[in-house]
N, C-alpha and C positions, 0 to 999 in steps of 0.2 A: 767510851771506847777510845783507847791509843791511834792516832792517824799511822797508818803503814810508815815504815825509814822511807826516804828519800823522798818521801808526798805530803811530809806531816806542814806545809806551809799552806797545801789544799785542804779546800773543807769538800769542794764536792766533786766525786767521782764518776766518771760514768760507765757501765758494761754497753761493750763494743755488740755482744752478742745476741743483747735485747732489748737497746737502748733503754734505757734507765738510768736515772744517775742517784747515788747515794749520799747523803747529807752527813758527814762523818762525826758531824759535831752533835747529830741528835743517837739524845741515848737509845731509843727504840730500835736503830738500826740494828740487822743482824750480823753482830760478830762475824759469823761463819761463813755465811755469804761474803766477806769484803774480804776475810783472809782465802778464799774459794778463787775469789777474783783475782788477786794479786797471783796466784799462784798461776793461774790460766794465761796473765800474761793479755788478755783481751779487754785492759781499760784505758780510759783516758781522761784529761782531766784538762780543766777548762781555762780560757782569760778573755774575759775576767773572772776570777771565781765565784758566780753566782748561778742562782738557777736561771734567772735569764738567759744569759746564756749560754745555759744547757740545755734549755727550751726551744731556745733559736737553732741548734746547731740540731734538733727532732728528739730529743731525747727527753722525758718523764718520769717525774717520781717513782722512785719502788715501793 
């Protein structure tokens, strides 16, 4: 999948809504979901860009 404009330097994203964060670089991710989230406006994205600390900051895999 395409990384969203103005995020495509992040790999992992995360929703504010359910804490989860998205691996933008694995193919299984779903599409719809990520363009869902961008549109809602309720994500955020990490630094370092890892899942560490996505984990750190409470947020987990979808």
């Amino acid at each position: 999948m395409s990384r969203p404009l103005k995020y495509e330097e992040f790999r992992y994203v995360g929703d504010k809504r359910n804490q989860r964060y998205y691996d933008l670089d694995d193919s299984a991710v779903d599409s719809e979901a990520i363009d869902e989230l961008m549109v809602s406006d309720q994500f955020t994205c990490f630094a370092p860009d890892t899942p560490v600390e996505a984990r750190n900051r409470g947020y987990r895999p979808a």
